[in-house]
C-alpha positions in Angstrom: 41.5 9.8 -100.3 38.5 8.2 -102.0 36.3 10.6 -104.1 34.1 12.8 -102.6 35.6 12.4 -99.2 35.5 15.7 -96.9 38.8 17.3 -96.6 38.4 20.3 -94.0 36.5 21.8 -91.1 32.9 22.5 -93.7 31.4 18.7 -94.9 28.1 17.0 -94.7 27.8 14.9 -91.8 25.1 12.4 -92.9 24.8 10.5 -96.1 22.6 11.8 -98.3 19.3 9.5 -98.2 19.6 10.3 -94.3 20.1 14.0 -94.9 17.1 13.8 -97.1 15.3 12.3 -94.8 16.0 14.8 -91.8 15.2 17.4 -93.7 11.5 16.0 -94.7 10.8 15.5 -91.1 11.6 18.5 -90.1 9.7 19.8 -92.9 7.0 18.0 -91.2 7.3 18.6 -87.5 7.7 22.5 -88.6 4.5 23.4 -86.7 5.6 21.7 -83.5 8.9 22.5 -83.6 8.6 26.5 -84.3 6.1 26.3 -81.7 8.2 24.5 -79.3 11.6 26.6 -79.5 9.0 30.2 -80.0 7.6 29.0 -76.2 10.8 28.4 -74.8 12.7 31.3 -75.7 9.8 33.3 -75.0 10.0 32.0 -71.8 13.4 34.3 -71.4 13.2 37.2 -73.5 14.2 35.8 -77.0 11.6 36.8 -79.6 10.2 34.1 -82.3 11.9 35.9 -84.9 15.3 35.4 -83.2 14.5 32.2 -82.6 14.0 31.3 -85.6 16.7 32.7 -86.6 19.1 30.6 -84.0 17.2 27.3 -85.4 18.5 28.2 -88.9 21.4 28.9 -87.9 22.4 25.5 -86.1 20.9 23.3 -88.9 23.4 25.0 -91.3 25.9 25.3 -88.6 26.0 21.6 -88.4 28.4 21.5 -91.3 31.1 23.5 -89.8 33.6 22.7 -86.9 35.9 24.9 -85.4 39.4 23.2 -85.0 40.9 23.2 -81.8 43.9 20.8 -81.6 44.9 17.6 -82.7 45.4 14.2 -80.6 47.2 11.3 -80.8 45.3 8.6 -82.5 45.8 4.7 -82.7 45.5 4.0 -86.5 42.5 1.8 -87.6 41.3 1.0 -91.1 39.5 3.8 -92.7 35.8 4.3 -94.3 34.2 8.0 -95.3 30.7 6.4 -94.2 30.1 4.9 -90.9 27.2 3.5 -89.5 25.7 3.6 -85.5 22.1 3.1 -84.7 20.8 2.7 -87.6 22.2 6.0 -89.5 24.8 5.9 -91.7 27.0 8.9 -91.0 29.9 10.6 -93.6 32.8 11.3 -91.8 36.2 13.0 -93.1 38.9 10.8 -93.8 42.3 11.2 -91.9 44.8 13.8 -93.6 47.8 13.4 -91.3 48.4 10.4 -89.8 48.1 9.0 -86.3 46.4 12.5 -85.5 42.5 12.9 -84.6 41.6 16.4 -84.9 39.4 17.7 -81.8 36.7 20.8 -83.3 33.5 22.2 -82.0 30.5 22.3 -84.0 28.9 25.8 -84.7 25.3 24.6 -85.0 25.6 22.0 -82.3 27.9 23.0 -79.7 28.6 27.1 -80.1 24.8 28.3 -81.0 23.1 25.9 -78.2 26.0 26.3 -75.3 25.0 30.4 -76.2 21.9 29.8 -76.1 21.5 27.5 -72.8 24.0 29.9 -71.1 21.0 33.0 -72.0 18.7 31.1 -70.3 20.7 30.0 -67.3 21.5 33.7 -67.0 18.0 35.1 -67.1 15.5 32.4 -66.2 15.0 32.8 -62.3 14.6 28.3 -62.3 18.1 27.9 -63.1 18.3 25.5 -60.3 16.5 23.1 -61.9 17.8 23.4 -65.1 21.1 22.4 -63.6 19.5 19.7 -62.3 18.1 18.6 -65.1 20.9 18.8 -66.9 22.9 16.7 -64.2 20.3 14.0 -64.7 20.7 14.0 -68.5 24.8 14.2 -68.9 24.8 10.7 -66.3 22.0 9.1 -68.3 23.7 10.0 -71.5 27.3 9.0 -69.9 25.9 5.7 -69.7 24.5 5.1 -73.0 27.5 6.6 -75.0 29.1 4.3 -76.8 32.4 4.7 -78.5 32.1 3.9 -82.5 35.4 3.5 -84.6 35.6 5.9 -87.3 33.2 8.0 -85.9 33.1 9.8 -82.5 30.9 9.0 -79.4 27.4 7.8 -81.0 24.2 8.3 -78.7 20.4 6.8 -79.3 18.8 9.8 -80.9 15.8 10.0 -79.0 17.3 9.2 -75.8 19.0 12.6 -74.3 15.5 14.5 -75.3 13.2 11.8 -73.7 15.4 12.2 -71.0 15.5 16.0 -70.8 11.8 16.7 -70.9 11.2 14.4 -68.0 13.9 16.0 -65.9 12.5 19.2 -66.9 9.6 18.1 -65.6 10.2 16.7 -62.1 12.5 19.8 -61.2 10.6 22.8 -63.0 7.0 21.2 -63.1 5.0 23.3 -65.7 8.0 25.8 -66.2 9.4 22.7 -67.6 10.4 24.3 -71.3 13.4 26.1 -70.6 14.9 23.7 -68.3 14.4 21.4 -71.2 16.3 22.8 -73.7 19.1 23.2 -71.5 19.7 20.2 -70.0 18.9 18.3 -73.9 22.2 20.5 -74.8 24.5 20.9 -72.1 23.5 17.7 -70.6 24.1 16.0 -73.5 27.1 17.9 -74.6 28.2 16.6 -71.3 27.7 13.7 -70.7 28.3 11.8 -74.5 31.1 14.5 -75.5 33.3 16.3 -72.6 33.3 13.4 -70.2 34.4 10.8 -73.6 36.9 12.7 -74.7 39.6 10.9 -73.5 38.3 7.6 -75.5 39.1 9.3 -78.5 42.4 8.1 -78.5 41.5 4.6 -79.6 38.0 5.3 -81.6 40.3 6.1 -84.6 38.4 9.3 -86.2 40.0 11.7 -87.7 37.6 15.0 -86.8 36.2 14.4 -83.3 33.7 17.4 -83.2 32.1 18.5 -80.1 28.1 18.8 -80.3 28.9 17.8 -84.1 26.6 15.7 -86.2 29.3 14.4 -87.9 31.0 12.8 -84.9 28.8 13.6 -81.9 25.0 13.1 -82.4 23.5 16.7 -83.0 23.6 19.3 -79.5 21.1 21.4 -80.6 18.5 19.0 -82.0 18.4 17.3 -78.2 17.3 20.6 -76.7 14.7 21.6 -79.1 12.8 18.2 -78.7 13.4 18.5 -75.4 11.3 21.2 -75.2 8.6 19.8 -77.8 8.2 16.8 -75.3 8.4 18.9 -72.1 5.4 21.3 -73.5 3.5 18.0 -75.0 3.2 16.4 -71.7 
């Protein structure tokens, strides 16, 4: 395996100019974006300091998957950095051959299924966050687009766009919570669960649901969601 190459279930998903660069903006969207995901989980019990607390938690989370099992794989030349839309992601190289090993990402696919659940479970517009989220996982279906090397890749700005107007039509100025759930599950949906069995012939070796290193990032989706829903 080339140097530096990530070898288990912990490894930075982007390369490092891009990481760099995610971290500055959110350094600079901090405002919004504490004020965004304070609203929303306000909106259902969760205290800022808890969420805060979750947002920390699924930025670090992103480096960690969860393996579940292992599928068969065609084989396809192999590169630790891969690039779709525009980002150049750094993915693990293959360990044992012919195998793509299927995980779940902590920060984007545990913390914000956890937290959407919450809200489904004590927000009385569930209705229309299930909508919402409907909307989002066929709009996402339909701009997923296998990448080899890599995973399912989606435009970054298109499952939050898409959430906050969902939220919108369906839970009008209640619009927040609805957000964030349908930016995660519907995305988590739509671009990860209902690809899975393309993964077979994308070639990766760590498919990771809701992963940035694979999947685009769960978590992120929601939380902008909700930044757009309370914007408009």
């Amino acid at each position: 395996m080339p140097r530096g190459a990530p070898r288990g279930p912990v490894y930075r998903p982007l390369a490092w100019p891009f990481l760099l660069g995610l971290f500055l903006l959110l350094f600079l969207l901090a405002p919004f974006l504490l004020a965004g995901v304070s609203f929303a989980f306000g909106r259902v019990g969760i205290g800022a300091r808890t969420a805060y607390t979750l947002l920390v938690a699924s930025l670090f989370g992103s480096f960690i998957n969860i393996p579940l099992w292992r599928l068969p794989r065609r084989e396809v030349a192999q590169t630790p950095v891969v690039s779709a839309f525009g980002v150049a992601w750094r993915v693990p190289l293959a360990r044992q051959p012919a195998r793509t090993l299927l995980a779940v990402n902590v920060g984007g696919g545990v913390i914000p299924v956890g937290v959407s659940t919450w809200i489904l479970a004590h927000d009385a517009r569930w209705p229309a966050a299930l909508a919402a989220t409907a909307v989002v996982a066929a709009l996402t279906n339909r701009l997923a687009r296998p990448v080899k090397n890599l995973g399912i890749a989606v435009p970054a700005l298109a499952p939050p766009l898409a959430a906050a107007a969902a939220a919108l039509v369906f839970a009008g100025t209640a619009a927040a919570p609805a957000a964030f759930v349908a930016g995660t599950l519907g995305t988590l949906i739509g671009a990860d669960l209902l690809n899975l069995h393309k993964l077979s012939d994308i070639g990766a070796a760590v498919a990771s649901i809701g992963g940035a290193g694979t999947f685009d990032g769960i978590f992120l989706a929601g939380v902008l969601g909700v930044i757009l829903a309370t914007a408009l």
